[in-house]
N, C-alpha and C positions, 0 to 999 in steps of 0.2 A: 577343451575350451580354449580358444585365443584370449592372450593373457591381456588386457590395456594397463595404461599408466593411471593411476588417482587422480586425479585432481586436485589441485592445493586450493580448494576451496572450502569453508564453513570450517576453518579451524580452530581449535579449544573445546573439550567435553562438557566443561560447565556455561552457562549461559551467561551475559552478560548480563548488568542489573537492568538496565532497558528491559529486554527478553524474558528476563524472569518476573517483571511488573508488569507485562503483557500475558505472561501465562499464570498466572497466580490470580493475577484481577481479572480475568477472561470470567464472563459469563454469556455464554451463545440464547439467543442471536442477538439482544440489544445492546449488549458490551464487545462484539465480538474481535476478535482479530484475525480473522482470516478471512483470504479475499480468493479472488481469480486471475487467470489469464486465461483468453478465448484468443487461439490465433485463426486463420483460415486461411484452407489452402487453395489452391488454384485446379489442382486436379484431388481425383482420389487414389491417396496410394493404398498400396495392399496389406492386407491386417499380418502379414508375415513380415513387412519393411517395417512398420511402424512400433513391432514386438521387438525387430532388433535394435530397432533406436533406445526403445526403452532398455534392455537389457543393457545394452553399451553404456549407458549414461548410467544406470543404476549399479552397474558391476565398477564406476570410475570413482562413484560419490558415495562414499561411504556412510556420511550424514542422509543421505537419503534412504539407508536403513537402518536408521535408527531414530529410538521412540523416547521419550521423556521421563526420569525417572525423578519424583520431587521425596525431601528428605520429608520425616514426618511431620520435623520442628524446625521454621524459617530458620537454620541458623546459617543456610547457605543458598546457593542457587540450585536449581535443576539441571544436570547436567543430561549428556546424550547418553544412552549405548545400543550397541549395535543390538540387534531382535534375533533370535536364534532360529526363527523358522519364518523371514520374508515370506509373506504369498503375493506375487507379480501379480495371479488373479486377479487380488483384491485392490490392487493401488492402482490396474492400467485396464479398463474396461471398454467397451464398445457397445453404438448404439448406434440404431436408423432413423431418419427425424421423416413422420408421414407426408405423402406427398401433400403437397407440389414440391417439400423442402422450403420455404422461403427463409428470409433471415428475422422475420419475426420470429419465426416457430423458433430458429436459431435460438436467440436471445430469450425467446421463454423458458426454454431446455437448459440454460445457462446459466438463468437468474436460478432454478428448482436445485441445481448442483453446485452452487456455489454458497445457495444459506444454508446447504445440509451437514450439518456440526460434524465435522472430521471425528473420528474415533480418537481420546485423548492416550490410549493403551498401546497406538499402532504411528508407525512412520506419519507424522505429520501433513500428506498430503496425497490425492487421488488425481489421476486424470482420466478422461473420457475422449475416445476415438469419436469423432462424430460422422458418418456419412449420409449420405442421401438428399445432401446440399443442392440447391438450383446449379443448374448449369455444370455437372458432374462433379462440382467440388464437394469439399467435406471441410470440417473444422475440428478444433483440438481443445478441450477446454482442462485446464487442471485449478484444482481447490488447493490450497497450501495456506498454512499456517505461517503469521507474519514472525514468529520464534525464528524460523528458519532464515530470514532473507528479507531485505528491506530492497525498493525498486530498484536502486544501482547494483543490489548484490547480484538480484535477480537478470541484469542484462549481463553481469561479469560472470553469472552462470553459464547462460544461454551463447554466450561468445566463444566458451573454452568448448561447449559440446559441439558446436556448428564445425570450429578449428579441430576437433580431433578424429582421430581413427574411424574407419568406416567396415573395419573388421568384424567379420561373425563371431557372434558370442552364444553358445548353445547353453550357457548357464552362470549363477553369481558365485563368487567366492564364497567360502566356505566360513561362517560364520567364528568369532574368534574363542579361541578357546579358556579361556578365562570367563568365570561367571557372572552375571548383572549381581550388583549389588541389589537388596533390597532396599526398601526406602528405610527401613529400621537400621540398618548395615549402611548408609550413605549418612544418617543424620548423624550418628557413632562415630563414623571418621572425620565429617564435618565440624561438629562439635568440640573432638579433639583439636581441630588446629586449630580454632574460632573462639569458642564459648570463652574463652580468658578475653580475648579483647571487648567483649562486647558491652561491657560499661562505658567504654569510651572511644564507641563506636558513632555515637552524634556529632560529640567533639572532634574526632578525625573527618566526619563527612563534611565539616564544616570546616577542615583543616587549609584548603584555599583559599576560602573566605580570608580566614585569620591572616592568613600569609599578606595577601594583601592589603587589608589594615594596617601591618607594621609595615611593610613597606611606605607606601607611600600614603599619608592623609589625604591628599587631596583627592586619588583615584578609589578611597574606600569609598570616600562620600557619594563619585560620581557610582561604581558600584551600588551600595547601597539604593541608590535614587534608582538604578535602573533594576534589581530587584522588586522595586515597588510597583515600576511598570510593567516587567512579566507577570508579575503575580496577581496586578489588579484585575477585578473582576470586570466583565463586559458591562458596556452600559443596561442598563432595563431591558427585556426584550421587545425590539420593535414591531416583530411579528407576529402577531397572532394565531397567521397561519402553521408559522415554522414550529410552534410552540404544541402542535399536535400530535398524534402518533405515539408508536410504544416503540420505534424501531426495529420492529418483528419482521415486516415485510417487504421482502427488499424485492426490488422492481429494476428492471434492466434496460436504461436507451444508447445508443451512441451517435456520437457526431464522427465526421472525418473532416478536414480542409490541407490544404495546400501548406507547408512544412513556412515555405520563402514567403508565402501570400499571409500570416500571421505573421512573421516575423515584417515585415514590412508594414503592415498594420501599425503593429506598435512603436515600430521606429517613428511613423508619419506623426503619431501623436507624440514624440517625447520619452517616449517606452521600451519596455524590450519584449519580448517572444511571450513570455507570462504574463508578465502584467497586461499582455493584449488578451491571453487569456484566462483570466483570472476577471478581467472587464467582460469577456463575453459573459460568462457563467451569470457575474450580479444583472448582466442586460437580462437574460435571461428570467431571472428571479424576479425581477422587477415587473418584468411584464406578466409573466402569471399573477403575481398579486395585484395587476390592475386588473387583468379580465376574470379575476376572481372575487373583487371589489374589495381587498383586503389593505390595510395601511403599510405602508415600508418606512421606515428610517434606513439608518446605520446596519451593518450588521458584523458581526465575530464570525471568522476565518480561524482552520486550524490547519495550518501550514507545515507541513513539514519541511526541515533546513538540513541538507545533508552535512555534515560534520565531518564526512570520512577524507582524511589525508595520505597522502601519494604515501606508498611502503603500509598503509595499514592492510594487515591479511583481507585475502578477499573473503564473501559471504557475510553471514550475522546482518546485523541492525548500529545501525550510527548515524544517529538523527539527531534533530535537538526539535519538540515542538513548541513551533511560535503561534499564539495566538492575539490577533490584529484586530481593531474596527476598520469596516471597509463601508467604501461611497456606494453602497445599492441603489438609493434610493436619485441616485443622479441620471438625468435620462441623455446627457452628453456624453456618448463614448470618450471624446478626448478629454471633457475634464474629468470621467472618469480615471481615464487611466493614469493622467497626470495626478492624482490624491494616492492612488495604488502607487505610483511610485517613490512620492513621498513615504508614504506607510510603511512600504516593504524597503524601503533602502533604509527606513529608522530600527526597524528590529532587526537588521540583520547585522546593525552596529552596537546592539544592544551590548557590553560586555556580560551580563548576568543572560543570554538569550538561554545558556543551557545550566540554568543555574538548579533547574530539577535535577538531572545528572548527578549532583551534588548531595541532595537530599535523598538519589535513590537506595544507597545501600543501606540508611536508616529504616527507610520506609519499607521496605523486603525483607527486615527484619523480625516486621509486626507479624500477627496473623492475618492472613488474606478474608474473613471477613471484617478487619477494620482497613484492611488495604482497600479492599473493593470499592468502595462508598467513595475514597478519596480519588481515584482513578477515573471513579464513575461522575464525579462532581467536575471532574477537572475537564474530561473531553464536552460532558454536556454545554459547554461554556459556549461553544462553536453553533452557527446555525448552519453553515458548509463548512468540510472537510475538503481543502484540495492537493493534490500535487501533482508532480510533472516528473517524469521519466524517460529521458535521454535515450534512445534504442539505437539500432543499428542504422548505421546513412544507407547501406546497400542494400538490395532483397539477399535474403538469405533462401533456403529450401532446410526442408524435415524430410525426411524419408523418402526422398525424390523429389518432393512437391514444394513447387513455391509459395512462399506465404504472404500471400497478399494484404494481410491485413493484423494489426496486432492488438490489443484492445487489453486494459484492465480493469479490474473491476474491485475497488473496496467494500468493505462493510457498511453497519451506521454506526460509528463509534460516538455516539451520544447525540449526532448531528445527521439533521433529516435526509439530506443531501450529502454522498459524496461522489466528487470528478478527479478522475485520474488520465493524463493527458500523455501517449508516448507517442514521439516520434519512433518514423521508421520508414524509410527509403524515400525519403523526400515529401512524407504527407505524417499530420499529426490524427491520432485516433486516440478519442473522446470517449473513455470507460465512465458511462454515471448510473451509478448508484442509489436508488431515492425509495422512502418511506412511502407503499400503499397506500397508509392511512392517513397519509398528511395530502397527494397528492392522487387522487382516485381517478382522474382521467388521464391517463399516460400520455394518450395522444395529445393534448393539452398542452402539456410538459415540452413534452417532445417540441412544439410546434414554439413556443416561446423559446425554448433552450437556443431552437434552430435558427430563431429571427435575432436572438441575444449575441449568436456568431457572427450573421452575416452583418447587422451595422457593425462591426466590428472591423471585418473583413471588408466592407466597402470603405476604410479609411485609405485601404492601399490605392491608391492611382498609377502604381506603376503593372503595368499593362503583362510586363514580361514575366509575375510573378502570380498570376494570376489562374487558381488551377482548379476553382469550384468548392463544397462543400455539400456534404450527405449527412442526411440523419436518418437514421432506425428506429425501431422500436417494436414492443413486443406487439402479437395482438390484441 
């Protein structure tokens, strides 16, 4: 076997407290945290190239062989360890999508593998070879677990495997010789370095807090005040309709448009790249609940803010979420967007914006059925879930084939709706995510999501930047 280098990525065995309040409060499918990526390629390569990409990558990342071990008694986090008998079988599979192949059937095949509850025993994530695409291509879709990787981890993944060796790997390293601890054996050692602090384990989490207090009065006060605004609850819910479903049923469309032709959008109004789309999605919304006769106000956004700074290890999760009232119920794109940038430029100066971060090593401490309930209160706050992830400017290629297209896709983490937005080679592709039972004619969806872009995208008037927009959806 040709030997590759590791990758210095998803460093530390234990989880961080984010991580471990996402796997502890995890209940599939209506709490869930695992999502997708669906890429597609342009040709179909051969189930022999696309075994050695897997090998390569799997023999580099170690964290990708390995599984989750939680101690008995909260008194720590879950840490990783490696699996003593990986089976490649079971995490990289293949399948043929019936003719004609279109990208509805696509997207149907993709929603059915991406709500199906990852094994919690086994390496946190599967992927699927797809072929028999229209027009000779095929597609890639892999399930993973948000534990492993938040969106920028996820492109700081996919960067380092495109950059490395292209060498034959006829098999993985050899699992390490040292034993997995049991969870009785983890909570034992855990315990020993912990269980003494933990009486004045609140006190320390609110050890910040304090600091700031005595520092200076007047920035406690402003703190304190903005405390109150993260924490406050959403106004009443304005919608009726959002307010339906069990989040069981997760249903799959996408949008694409032009990278330049959004971001000029938003400029025209006042805005930037987001907030132009962030105003498509509420146009969107807005317009199903008229041709559905439903009433709109206001609505709660649960925004994720990435937190991570230049020199922190790559991989893991480092976010902080924000949750905002947003103008849906405005049918002016631009004073739309103009309210969205108001909003998003006040939370993102919020000082307390990640003041949960604070409160999590307490709350990880509980038991996960009083965790669960508070986790599960907190995302329900939201009536869309969205965010944006930055990909690559250039096409990139997998296994000889280029990849035309990148798409992710989240869960419903309390919220009937979620959009995930990544660039990639000069056009943005529109991962959304929505509640069955909230929203039972897709094509519907689909058709307002798609007019909620284009007034958006007709704010651009510059000619040069102008590059169209597609939407999908299942059948």
């Amino acid at each position: 076997m040709s030997t590759t280098d590791t990758i210095d990525w998803g460093a530390g065995q234990e989880m961080n407290e984010l991580e471990a309040t996402m796997w502890r409060a995890e209940r599939h499918p209506q709490n869930s945290t695992q999502g997708g990526i669906l890429r597609i390629f342009a040709a179909t390569p051969s189930w022999d190239a696309i075994m050695q990409s897997h090998l390569r990558a799997i023999s580099r990342l170690p964290r990708f062989r390995m599984r989750v071990v939680e101690p008995l008694l909260p008194v720590g986090s879950p840490v990783w360890v490696e699996v003593d008998d990986f089976d490649v079988a079971y995490h990289v599979r293949r399948v043929r999508l019936p003719e004609p192949g279109t990208e509805a059937q696509l997207l149907e095949l993709a929603q059915t593998l991406g709500s199906t509850q990852l094994d919690r025993t086994r390496p946190l994530w599967c992927t699927t070879f797809i072929e028999g695409l229209e027009g000779g291509r095929s597609a890639h879709f892999t399930t993973i677990h948000h534990c492993l990787m938040d969106g920028h981890a996820s492109i700081q993944l996919l960067s380092r495997l495109h950059a490395g060796p292209k060498d034959a790997v006829d098999g993985l390293p050899a699992p390490p010789a040292e034993s997995t601890p049991t969870p009785f054996e983890l909570t034992r050692s855990q315990a020993i370095d912990r269980v003494r602090s933990l009486p004045g384990l609140g006190l320390r989490a609110l050890g910040g807090v304090a600091s700031t207090l005595r520092r200076d009065p007047a920035e406690s006060v402003r703190f304190a005040a903005s405390v109150g605004r993260v924490l406050a609850p959403p106004a009443a819910n304005s919608s009726p309709l959002l307010d339906r479903g069990s989040r069981s049923q997760w249903r799959y469309i996408t949008l694409d448009c032009g990278l330049d032709e959004l971001k000029a959008a938003g400029k025209a109004a006042g805005g930037t790249l987001n907030d132009a789309y962030v105003a498509a999605e509420l146009g969107g919304l807005r317009r199903i609940h008229e041709r559905l006769g439903y009433p709109l106000g206001d609505l709660t956004i649960n925004m994720p803010v990435s937190v991570r700074r230049p020199g922190d290890p790559a991989g893991g999760n480092r976010f902080a979420t924000a949750f905002l009232p947003v103008p849906a119920a405005i049918p002016d794109p631009v004073a739309r967007i103009g309210r969205l940038r108001e909003a998003v430029s006040a939370i993102r100066e919020e000082p307390a914006l990640d003041f949960f971060s604070i409160l999590l090593p307490a709350l990880n401490r509980i038991p996960a059925s009083l965790l669960t309930p508070i986790f599960i209160g907190m995302q329900c706050r939201a009536d869309l879930t969205i965010s944006n992830v930055p990909g690559f400017p250039e096409p990139v290629t997998f296994s000889g084939a280029e990849v035309e297209a990148m798409y992710y896709f989240g869960p419903l983490p309390g919220s009937p709706v979620m959009s995930v937005l990544c660039s990639y080679a000069g056009r943005c592709y529109i991962g959304i995510t929505y509640d069955g039972q909230v929203f039972e004619d897709g094509e519907l969806l689909r058709t307002c999501m798609q007019e909620g872009l284009d007034e958006v995208l007709a704010l651009n008037t510059d000619s040069t930047t102008t590059a169209g927009s597609r939407a999908h959806a299942q059948a």
